[in-house]
mmCIF file as gemmi writes it, N, C-alpha and C atoms, coordinates in Angstrom:
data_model
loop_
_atom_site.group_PDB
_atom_site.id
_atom_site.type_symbol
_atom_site.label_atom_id
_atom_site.label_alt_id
_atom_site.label_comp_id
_atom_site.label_asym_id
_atom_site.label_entity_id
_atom_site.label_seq_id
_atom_site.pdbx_PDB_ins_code
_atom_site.Cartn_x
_atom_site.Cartn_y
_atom_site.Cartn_z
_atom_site.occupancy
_atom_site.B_iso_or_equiv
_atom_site.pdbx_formal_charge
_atom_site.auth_seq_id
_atom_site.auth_asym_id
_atom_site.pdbx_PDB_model_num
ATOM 1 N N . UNK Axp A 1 ? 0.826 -1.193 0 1 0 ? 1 A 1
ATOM 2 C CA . UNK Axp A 1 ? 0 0 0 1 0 ? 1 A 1
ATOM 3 C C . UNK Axp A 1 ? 0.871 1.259 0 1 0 ? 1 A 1
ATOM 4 N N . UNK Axp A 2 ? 2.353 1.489 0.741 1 0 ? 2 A 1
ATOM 5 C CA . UNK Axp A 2 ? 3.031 2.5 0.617 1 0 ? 2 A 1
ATOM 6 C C . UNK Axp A 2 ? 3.594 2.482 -0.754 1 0 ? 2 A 1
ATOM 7 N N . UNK Axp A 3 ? 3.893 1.612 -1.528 1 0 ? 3 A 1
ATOM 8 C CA . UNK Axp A 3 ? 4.458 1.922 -2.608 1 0 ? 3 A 1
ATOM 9 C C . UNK Axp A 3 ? 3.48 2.205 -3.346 1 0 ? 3 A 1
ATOM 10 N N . UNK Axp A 4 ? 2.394 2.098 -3.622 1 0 ? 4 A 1
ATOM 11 C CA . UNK Axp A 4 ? 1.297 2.542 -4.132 1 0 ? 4 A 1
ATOM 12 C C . UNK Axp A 4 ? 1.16 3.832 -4.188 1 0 ? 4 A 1
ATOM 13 N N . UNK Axp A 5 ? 0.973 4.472 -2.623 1 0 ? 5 A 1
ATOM 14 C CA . UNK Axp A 5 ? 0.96 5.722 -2.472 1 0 ? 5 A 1
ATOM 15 C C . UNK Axp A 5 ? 1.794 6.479 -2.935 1 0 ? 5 A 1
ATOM 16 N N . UNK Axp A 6 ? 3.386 6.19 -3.3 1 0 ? 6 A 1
ATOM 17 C CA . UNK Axp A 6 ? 4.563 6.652 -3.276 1 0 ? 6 A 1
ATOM 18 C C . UNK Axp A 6 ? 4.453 6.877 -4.804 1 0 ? 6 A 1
ATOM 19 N N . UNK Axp A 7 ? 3.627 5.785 -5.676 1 0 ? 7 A 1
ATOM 20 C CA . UNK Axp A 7 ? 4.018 5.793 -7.209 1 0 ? 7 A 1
ATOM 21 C C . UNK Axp A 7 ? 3.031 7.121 -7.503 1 0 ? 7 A 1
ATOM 22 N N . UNK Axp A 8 ? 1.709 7.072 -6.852 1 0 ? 8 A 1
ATOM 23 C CA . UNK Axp A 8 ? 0.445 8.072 -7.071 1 0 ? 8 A 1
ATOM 24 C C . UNK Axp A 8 ? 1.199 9.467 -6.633 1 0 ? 8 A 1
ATOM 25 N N . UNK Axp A 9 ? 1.58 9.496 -5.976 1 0 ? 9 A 1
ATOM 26 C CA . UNK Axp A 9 ? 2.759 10.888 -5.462 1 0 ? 9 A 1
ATOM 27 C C . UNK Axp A 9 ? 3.91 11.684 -6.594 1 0 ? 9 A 1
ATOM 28 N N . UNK Axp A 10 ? 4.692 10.41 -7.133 1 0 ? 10 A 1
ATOM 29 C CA . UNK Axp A 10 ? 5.649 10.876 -7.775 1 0 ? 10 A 1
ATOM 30 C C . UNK Axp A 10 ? 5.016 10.981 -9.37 1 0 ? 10 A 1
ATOM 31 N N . UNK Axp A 11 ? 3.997 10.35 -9.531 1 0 ? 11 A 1
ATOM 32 C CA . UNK Axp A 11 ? 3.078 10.55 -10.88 1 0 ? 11 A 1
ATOM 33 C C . UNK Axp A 11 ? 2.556 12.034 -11.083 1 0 ? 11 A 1
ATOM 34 N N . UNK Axp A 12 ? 1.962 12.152 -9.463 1 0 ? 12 A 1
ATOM 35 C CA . UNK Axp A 12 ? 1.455 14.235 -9.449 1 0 ? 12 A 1
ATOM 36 C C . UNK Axp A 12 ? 2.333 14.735 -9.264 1 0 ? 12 A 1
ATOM 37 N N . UNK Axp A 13 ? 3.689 15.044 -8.83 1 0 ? 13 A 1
ATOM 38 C CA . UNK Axp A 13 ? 5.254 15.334 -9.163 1 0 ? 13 A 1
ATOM 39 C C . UNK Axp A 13 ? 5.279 15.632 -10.194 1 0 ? 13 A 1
ATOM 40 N N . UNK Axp A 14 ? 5.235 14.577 -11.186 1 0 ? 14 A 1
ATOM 41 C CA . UNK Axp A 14 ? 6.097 14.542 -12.735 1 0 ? 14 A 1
ATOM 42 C C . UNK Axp A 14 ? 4.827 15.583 -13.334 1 0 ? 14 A 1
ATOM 43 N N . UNK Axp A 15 ? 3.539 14.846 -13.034 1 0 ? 15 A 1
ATOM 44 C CA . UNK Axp A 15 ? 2.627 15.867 -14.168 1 0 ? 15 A 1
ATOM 45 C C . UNK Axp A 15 ? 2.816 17.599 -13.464 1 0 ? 15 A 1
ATOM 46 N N . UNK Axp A 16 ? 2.717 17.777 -12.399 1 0 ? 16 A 1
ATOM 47 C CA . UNK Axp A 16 ? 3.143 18.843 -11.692 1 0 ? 16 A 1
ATOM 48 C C . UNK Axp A 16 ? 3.97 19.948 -12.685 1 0 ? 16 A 1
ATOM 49 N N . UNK Axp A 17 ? 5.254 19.263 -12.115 1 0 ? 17 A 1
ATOM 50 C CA . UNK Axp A 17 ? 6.646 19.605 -13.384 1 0 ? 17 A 1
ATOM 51 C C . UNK Axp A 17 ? 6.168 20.002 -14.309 1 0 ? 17 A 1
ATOM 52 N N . UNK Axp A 18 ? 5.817 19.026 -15.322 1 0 ? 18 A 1
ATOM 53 C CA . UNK Axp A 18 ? 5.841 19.356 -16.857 1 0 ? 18 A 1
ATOM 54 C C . UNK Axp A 18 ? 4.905 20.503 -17.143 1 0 ? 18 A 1
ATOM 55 N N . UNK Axp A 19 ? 3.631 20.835 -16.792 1 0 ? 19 A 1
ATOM 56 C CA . UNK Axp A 19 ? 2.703 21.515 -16.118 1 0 ? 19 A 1
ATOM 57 C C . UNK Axp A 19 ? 3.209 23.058 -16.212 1 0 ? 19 A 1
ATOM 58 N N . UNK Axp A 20 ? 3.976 22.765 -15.247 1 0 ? 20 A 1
ATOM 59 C CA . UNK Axp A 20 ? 4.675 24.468 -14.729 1 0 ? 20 A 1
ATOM 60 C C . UNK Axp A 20 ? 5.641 24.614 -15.973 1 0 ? 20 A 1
ATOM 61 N N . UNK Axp A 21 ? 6.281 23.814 -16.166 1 0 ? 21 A 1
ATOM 62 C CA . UNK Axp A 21 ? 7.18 23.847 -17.573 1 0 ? 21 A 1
ATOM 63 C C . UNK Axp A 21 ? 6.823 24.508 -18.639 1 0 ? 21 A 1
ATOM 64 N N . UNK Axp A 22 ? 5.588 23.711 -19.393 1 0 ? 22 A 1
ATOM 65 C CA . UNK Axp A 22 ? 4.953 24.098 -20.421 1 0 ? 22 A 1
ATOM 66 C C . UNK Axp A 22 ? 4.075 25.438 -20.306 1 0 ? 22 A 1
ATOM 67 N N . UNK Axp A 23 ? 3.593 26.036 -19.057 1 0 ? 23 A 1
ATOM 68 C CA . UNK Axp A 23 ? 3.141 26.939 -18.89 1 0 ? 23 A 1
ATOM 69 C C . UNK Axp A 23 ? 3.329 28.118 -19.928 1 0 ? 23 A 1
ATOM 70 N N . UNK Axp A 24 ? 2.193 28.853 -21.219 1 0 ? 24 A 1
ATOM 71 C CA . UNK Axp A 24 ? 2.885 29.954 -21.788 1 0 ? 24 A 1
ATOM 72 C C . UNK Axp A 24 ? 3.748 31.183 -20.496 1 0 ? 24 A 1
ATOM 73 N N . UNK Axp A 25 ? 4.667 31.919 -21.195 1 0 ? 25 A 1
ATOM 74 C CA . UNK Axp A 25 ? 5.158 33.043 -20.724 1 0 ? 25 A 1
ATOM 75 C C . UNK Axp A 25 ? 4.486 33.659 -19.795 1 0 ? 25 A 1
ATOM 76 N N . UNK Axp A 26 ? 4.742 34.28 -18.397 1 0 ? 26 A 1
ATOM 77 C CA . UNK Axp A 26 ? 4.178 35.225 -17.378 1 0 ? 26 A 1
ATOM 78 C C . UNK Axp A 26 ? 5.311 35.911 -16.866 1 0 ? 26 A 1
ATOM 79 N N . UNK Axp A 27 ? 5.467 36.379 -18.467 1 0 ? 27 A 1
ATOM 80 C CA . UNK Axp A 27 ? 6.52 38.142 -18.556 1 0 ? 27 A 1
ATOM 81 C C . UNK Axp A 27 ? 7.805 37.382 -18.225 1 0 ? 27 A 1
ATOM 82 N N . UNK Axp A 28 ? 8.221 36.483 -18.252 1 0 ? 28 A 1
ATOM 83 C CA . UNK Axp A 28 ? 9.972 35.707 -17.71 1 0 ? 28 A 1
ATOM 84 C C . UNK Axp A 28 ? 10.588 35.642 -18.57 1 0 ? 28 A 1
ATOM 85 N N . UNK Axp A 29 ? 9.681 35.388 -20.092 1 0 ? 29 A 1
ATOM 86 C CA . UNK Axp A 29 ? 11.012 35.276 -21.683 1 0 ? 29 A 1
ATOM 87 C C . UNK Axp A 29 ? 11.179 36.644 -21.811 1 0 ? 29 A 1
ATOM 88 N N . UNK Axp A 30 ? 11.995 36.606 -22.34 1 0 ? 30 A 1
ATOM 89 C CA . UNK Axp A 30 ? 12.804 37.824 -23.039 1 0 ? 30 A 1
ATOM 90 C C . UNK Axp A 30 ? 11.38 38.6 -24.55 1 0 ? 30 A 1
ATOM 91 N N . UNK Axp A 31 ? 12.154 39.752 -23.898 1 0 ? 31 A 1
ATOM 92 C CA . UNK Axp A 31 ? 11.5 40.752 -25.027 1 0 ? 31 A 1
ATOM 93 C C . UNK Axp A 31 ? 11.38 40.058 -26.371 1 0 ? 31 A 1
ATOM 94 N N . UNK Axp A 32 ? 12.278 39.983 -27.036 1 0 ? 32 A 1
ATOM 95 C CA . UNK Axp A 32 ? 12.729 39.653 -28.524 1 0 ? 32 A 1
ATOM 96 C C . UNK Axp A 32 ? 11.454 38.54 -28.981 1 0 ? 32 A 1
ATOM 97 N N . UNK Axp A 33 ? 11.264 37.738 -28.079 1 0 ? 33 A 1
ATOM 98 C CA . UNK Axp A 33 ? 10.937 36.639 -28.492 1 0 ? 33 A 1
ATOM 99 C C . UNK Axp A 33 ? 9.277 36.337 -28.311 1 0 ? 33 A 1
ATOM 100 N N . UNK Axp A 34 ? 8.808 37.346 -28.18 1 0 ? 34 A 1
ATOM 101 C CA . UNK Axp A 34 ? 7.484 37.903 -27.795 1 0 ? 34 A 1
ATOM 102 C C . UNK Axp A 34 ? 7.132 38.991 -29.012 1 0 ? 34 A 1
ATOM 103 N N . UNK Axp A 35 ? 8.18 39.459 -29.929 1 0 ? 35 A 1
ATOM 104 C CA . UNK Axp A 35 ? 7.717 40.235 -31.123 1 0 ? 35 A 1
ATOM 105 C C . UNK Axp A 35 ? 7.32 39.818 -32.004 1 0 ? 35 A 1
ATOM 106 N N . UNK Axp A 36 ? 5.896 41.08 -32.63 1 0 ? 36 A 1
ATOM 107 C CA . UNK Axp A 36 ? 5.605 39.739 -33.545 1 0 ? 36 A 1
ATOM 108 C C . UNK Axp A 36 ? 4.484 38.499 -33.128 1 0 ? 36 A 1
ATOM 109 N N . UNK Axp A 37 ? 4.142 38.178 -32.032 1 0 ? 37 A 1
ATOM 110 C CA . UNK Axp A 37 ? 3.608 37.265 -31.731 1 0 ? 37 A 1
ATOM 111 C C . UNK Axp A 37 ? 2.254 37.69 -31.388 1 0 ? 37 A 1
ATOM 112 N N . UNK Axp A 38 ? 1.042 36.987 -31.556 1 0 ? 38 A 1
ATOM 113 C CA . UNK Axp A 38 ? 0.027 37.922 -30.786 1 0 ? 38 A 1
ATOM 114 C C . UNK Axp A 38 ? -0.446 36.784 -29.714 1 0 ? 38 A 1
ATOM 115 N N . UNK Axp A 39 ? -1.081 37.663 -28.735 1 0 ? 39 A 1
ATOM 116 C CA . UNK Axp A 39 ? -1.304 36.561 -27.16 1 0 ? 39 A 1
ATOM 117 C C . UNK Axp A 39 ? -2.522 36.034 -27.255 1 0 ? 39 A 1
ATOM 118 N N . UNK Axp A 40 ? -2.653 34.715 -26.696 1 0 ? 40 A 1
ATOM 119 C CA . UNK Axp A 40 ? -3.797 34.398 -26.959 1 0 ? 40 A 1
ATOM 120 C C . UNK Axp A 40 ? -5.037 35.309 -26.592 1 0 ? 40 A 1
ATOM 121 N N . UNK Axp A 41 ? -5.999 34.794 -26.679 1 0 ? 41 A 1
ATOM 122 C CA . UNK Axp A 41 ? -7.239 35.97 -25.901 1 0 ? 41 A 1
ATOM 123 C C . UNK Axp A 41 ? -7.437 37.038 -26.18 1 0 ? 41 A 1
ATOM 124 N N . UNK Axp A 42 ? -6.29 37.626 -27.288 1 0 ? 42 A 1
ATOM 125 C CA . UNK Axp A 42 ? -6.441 38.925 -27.42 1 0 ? 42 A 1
ATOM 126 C C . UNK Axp A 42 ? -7.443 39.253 -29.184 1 0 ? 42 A 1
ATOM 127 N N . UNK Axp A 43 ? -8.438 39.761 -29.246 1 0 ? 43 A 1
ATOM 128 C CA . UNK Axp A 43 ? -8.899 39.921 -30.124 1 0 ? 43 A 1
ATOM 129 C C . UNK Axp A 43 ? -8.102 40.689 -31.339 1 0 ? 43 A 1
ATOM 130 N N . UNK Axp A 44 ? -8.105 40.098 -32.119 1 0 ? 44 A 1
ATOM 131 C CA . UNK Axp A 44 ? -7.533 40.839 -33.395 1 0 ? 44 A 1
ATOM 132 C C . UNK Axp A 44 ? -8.695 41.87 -34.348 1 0 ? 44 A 1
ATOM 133 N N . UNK Axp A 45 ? -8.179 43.563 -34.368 1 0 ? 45 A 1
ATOM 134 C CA . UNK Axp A 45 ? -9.177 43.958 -35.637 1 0 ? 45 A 1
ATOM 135 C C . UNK Axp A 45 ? -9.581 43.288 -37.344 1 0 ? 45 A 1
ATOM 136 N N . UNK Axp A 46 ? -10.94 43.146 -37.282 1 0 ? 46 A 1
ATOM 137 C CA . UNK Axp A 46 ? -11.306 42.944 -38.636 1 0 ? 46 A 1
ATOM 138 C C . UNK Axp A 46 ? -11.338 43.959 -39.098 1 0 ? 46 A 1
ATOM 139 N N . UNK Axp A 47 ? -10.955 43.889 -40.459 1 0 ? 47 A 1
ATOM 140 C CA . UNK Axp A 47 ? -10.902 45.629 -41.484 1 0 ? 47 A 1
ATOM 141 C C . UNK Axp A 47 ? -11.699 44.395 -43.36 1 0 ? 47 A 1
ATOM 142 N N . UNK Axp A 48 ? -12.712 45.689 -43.175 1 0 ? 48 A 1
ATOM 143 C CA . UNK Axp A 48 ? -13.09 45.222 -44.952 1 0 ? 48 A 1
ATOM 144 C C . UNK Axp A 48 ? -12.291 45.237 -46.08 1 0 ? 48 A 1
ATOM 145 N N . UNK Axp A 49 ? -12.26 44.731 -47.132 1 0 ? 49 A 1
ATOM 146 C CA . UNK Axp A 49 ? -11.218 44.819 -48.511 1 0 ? 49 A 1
ATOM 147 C C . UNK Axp A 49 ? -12.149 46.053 -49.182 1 0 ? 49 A 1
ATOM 148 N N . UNK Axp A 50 ? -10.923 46.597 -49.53 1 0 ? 50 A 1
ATOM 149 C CA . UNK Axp A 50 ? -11.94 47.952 -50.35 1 0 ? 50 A 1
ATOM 150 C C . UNK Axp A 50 ? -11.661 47.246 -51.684 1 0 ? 50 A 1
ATOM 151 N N . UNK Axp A 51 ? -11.506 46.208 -52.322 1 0 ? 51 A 1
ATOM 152 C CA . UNK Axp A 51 ? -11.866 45.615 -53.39 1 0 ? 51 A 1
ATOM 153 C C . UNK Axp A 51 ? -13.636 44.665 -53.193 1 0 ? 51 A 1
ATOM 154 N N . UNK Axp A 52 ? -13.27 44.074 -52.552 1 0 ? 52 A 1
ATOM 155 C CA . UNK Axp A 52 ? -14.783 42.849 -52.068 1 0 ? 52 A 1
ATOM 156 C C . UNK Axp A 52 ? -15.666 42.713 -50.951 1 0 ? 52 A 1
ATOM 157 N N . UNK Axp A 53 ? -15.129 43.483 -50.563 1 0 ? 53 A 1
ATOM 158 C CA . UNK Axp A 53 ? -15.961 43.904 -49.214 1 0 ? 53 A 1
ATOM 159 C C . UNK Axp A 53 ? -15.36 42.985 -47.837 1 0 ? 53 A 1
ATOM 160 N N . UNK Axp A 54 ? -15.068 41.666 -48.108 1 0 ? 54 A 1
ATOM 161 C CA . UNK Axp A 54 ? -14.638 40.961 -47.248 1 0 ? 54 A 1
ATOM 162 C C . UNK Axp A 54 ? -13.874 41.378 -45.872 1 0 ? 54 A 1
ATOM 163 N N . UNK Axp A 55 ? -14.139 40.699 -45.006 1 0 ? 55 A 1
ATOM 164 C CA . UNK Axp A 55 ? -13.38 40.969 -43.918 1 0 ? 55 A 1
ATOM 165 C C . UNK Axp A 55 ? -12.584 40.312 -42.922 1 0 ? 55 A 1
ATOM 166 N N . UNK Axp A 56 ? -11.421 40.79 -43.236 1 0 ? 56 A 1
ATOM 167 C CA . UNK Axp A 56 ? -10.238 39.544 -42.616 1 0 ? 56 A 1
ATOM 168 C C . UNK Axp A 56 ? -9.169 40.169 -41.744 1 0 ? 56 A 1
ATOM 169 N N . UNK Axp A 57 ? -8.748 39.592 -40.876 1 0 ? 57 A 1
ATOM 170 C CA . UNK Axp A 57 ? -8.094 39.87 -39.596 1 0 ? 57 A 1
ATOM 171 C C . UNK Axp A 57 ? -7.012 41.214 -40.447 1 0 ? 57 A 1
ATOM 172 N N . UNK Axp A 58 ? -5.999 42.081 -39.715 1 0 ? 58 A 1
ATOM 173 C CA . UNK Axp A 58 ? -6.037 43.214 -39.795 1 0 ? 58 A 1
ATOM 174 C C . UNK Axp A 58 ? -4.411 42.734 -40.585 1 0 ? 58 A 1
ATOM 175 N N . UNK Axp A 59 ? -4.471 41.624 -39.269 1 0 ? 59 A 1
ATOM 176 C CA . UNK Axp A 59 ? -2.665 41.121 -39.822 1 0 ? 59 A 1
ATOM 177 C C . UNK Axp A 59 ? -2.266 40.296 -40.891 1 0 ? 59 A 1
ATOM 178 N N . UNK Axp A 60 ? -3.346 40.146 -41.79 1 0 ? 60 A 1
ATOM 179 C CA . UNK Axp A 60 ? -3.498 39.195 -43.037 1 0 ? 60 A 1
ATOM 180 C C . UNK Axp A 60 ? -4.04 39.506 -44.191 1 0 ? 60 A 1
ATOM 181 N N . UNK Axp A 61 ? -3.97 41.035 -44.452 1 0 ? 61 A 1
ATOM 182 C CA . UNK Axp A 61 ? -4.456 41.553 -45.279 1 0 ? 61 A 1
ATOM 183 C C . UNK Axp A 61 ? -3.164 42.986 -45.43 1 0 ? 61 A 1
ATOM 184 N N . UNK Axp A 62 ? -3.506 43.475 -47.174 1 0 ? 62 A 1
ATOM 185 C CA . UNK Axp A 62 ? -2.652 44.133 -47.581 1 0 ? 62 A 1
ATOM 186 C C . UNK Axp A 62 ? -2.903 45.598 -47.58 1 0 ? 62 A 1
ATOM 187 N N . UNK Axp A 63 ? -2.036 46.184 -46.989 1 0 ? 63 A 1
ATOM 188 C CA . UNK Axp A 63 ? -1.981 47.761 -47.037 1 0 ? 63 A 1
ATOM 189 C C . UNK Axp A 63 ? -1.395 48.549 -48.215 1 0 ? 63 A 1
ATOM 190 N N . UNK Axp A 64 ? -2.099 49.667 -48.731 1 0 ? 64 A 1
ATOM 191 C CA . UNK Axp A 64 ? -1.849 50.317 -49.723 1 0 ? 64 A 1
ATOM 192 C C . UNK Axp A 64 ? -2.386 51.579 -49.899 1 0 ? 64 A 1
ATOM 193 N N . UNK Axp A 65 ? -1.169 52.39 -49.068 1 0 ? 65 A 1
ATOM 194 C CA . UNK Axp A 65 ? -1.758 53.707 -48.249 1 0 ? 65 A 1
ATOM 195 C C . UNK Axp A 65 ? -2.731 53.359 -47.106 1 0 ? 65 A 1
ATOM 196 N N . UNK Axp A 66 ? -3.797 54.385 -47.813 1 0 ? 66 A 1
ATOM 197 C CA . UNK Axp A 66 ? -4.842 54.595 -46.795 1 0 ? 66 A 1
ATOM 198 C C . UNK Axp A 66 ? -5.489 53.075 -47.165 1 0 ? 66 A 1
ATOM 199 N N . UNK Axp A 67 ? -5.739 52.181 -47.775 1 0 ? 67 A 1
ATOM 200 C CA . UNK Axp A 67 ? -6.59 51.434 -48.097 1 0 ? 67 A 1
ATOM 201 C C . UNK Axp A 67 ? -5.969 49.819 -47.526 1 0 ? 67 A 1
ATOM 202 N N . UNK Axp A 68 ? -6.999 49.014 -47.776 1 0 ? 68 A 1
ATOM 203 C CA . UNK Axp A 68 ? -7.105 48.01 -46.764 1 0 ? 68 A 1
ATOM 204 C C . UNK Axp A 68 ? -7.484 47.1 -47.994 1 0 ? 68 A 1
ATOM 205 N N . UNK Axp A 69 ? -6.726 45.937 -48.268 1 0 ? 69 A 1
ATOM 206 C CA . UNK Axp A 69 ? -7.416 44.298 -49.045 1 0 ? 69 A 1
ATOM 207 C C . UNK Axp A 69 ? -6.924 43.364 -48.576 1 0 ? 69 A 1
ATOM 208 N N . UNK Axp A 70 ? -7.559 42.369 -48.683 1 0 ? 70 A 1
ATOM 209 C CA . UNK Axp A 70 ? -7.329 41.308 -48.19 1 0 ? 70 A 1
ATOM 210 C C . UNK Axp A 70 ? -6.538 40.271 -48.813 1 0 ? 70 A 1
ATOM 211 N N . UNK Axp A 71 ? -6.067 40.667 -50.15 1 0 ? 71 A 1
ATOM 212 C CA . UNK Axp A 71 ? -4.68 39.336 -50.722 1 0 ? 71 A 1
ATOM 213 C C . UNK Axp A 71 ? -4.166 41.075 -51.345 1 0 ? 71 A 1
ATOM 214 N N . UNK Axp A 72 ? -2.837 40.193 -51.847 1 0 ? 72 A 1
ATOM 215 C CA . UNK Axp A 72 ? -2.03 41.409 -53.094 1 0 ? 72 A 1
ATOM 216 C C . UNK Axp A 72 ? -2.938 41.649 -54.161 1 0 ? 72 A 1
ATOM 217 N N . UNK Axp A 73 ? -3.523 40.404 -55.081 1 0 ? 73 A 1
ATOM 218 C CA . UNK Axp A 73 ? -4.369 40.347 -56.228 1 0 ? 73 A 1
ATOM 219 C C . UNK Axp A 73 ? -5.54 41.718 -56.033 1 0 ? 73 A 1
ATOM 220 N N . UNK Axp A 74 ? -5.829 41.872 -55.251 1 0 ? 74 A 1
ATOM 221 C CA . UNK Axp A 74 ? -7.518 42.798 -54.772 1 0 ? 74 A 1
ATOM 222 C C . UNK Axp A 74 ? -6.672 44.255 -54.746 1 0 ? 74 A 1
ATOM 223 N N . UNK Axp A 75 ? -5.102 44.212 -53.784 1 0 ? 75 A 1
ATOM 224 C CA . UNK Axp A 75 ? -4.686 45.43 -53.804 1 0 ? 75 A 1
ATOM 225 C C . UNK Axp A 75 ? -4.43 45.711 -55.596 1 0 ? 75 A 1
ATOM 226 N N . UNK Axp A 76 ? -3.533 44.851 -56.458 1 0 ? 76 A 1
ATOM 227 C CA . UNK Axp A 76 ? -3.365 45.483 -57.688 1 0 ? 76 A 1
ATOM 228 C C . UNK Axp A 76 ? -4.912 45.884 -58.254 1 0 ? 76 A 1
ATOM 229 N N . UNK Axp A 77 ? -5.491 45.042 -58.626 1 0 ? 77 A 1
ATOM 230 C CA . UNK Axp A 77 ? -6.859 45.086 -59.205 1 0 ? 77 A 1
ATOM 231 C C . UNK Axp A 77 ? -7.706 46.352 -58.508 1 0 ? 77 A 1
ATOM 232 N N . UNK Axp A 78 ? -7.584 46.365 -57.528 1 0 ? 78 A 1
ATOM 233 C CA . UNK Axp A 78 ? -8.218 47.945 -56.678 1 0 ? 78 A 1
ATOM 234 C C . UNK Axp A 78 ? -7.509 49.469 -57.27 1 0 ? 78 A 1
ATOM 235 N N . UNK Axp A 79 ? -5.852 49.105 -57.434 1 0 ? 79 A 1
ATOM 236 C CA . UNK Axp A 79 ? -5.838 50.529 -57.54 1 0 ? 79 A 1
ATOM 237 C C . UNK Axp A 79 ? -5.805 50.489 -59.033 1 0 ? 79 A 1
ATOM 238 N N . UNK Axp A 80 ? -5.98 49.344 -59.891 1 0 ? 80 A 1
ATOM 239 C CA . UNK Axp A 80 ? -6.367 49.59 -61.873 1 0 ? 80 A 1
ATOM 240 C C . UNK Axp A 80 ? -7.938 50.449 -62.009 1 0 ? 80 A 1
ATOM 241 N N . UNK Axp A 81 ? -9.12 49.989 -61.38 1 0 ? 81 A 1
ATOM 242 C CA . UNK Axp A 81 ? -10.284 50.349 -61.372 1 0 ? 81 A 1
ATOM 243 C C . UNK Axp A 81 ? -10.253 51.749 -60.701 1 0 ? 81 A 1
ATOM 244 N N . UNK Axp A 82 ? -10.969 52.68 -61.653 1 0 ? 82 A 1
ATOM 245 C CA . UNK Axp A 82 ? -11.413 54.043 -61.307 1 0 ? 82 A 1
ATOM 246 C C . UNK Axp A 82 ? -12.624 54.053 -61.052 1 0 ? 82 A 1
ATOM 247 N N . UNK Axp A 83 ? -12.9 54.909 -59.683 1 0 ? 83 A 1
ATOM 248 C CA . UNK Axp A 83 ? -14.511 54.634 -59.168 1 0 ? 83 A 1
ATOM 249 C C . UNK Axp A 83 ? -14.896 56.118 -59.698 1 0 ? 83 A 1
ATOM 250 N N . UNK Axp A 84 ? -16.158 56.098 -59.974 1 0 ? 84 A 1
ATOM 251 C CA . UNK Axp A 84 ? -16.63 57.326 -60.818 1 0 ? 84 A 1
ATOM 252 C C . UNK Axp A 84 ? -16.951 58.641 -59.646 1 0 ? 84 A 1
């Protein structure tokens, strides 16, 4: 029965460990390595394509100036078309 107890012990130990291990970041990594990255939970802006209207996260879509699309193709094709 003690070795029993002893194996159930060092089993919540090990998962324990790995646990705290794997834990994401709470501010301890380094700057550098946090750029660039976005945190979970954190909502990302949607912005429309001024080609299709579509709307796709802010960081996956193409800037061109003031204007906003959502692939390269929509940015070229957007600034060929003259709106009246």
């Amino acid at each position: 029965m003690r070795n029993l107890l002893l194996l159930v012990l060092a089993l919540v130990g090990i998962w324990w460990v790995r646990r705290a291990l794997n834990r994401p970041g709470d501010g301890d990594t380094p700057a550098g390595k946090q750029t660039g990255e976005r945190r979970k939970g954190v909502p990302e802006r949607m912005v429309a394509c001024g080609y299709c209207g579509v709307h796709v996260p802010e960081s996956e879509g193409v800037r061109d100036g003031e204007r906003f699309f959502c692939c390269e193709e929509h940015r070229r094709l957007g600034t060929q078309r003259q709106e009246p």
